[in-house]
C-alpha positions as CSV (number, residue, x, y, z in Angstrom):
1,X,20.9,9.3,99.0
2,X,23.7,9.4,96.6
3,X,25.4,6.2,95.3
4,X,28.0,5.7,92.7
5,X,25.7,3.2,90.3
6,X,28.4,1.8,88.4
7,X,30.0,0.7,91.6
8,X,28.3,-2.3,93.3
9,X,30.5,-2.1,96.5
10,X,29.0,1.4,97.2
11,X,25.8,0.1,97.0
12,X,24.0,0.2,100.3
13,X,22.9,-3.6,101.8
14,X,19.2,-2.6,102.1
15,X,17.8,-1.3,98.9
16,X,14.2,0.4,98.6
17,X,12.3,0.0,95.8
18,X,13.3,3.5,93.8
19,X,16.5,2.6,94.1
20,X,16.2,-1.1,92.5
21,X,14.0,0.4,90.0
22,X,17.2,3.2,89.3
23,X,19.7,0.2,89.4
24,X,18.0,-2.1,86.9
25,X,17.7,1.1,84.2
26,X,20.9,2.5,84.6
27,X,23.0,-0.7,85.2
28,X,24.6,-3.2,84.9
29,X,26.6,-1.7,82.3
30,X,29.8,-3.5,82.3
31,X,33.1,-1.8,83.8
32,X,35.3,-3.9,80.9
33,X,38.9,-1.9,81.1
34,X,41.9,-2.4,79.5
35,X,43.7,-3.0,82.3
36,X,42.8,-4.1,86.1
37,X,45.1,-3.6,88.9
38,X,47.2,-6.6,90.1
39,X,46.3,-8.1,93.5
40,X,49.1,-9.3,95.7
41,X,50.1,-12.2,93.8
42,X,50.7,-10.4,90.6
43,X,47.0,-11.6,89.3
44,X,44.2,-9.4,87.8
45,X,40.5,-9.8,86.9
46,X,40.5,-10.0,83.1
47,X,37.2,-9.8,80.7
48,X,37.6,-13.2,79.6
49,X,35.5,-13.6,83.0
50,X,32.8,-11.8,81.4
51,X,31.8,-14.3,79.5
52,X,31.2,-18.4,79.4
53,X,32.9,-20.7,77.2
54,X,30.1,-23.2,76.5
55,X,31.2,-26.9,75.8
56,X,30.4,-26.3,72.1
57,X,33.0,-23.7,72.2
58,X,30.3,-21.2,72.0
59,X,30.8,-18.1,74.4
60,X,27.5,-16.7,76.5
61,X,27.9,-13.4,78.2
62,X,27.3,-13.0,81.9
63,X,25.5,-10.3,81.6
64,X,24.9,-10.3,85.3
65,X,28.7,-10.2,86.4
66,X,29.3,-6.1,87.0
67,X,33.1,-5.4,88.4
68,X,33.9,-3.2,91.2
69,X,36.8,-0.3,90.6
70,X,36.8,0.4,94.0
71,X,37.0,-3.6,95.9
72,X,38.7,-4.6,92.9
73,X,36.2,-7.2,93.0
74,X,33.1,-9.2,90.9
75,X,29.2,-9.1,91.9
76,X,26.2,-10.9,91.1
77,X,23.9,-7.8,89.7
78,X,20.7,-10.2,90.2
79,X,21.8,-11.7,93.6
80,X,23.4,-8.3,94.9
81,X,19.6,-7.1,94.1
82,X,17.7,-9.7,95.0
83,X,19.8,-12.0,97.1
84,X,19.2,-12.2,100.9
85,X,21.9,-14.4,101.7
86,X,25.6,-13.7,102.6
87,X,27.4,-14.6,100.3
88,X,30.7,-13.6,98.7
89,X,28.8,-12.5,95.3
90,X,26.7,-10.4,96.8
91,X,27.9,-8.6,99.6
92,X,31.8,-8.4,99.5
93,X,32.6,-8.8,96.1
94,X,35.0,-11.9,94.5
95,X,38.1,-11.0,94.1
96,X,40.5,-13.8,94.5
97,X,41.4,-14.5,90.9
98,X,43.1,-17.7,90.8
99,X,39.9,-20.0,91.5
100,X,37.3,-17.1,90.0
101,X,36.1,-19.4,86.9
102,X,35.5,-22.3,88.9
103,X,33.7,-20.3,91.4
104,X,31.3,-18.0,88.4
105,X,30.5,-21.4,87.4
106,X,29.2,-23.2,90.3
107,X,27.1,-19.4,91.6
108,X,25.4,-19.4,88.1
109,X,23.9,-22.6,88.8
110,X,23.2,-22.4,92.4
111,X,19.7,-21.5,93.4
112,X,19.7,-18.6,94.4
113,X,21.2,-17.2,91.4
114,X,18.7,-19.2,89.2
115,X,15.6,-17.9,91.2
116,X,17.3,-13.7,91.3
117,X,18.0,-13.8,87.3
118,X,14.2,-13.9,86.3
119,X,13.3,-11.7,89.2
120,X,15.6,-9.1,87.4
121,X,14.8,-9.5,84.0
122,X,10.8,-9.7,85.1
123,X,11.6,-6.2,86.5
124,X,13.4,-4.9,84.2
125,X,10.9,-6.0,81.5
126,X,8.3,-4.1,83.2
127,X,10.4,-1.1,84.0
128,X,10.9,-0.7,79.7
129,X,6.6,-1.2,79.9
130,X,5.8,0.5,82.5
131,X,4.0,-1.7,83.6
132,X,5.3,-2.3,87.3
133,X,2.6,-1.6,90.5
134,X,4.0,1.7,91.5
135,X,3.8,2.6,87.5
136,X,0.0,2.1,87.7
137,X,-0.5,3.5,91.1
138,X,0.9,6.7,89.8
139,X,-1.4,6.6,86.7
140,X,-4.0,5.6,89.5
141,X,-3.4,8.9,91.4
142,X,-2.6,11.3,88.1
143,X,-6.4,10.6,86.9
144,X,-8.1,11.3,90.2
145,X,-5.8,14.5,90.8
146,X,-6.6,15.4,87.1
147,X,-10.1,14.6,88.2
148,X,-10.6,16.6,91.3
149,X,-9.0,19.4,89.8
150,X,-12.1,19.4,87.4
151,X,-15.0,19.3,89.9
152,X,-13.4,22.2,91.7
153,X,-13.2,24.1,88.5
154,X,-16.6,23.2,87.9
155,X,-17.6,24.4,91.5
């Protein structure tokens, strides 16, 4: 199967393990532009969403907030992942603009989002280790080819 990874609207709704594993390497890589196509009210998703103004004035980058080219839209990376509820996020895409900080803000501190964002980063630590379970099934199943493949050499 064949998915544009930079896309999360072309994602499928069901993903298998291989295909998390292929996510969480290759993405989210942010799809900041210069521009971003106006909706019907003459409003656009800008990067200043990208990141959150702290109240010391500090900004903190949502690292988890990947845009869609083709919905014109935001995702949750973790929650589109992760997440088994419907919610906007996840399975359309937000793209009314007017309202879109308010709403970031209250889905970073919901629980769902709060209980996907270690589940990623857990993941993708162990992806960089190789040190996830199918990781070490494969080393598992490597040594007992390797070691077949000797006793019949032997024999």
């Amino acid at each position: 199967m064949c998915i544009e990874l930079n896309d999360p609207a072309c994602w499928p709704l069901t993903l298998t393990n291989k295909m998390l594993d292929i996510l969480i390497e290759k993405v989210p890589i942010p799809n900041i532009q210069s521009t971003y196509p106006l909706n019907e009210f003459g409003r656009s998703f800008s990067n200043v969403y990208f990141y959150r103004k702290l109240p010391n004035g500090e900004k903190f980058n949502r690292e988890w907030l990947i845009y869609s080219p083709k919905n014109d839209a935001t995702f949750c990376f973790c929650c589109k992942l992760f997440g088994k509820q419907e919610i906007k996020l996840v399975n359309e895409g937000f793209n009314d603009c007017q309202p879109i900080s308010d709403n970031l803000s209250r889905h970073e501190k919901t629980s769902l989002h709060i209980k996907n964002c270690p589940c990623w980063k857990k993941l993708e630590l162990n992806l960089k280790r190789k040190t996830t379970i199918d990781k070490n099934m494969q080393r598992y199943y490597d040594a007992e080819k390797k070691r077949w493949c000797q006793i019949v050499r032997r024999m």
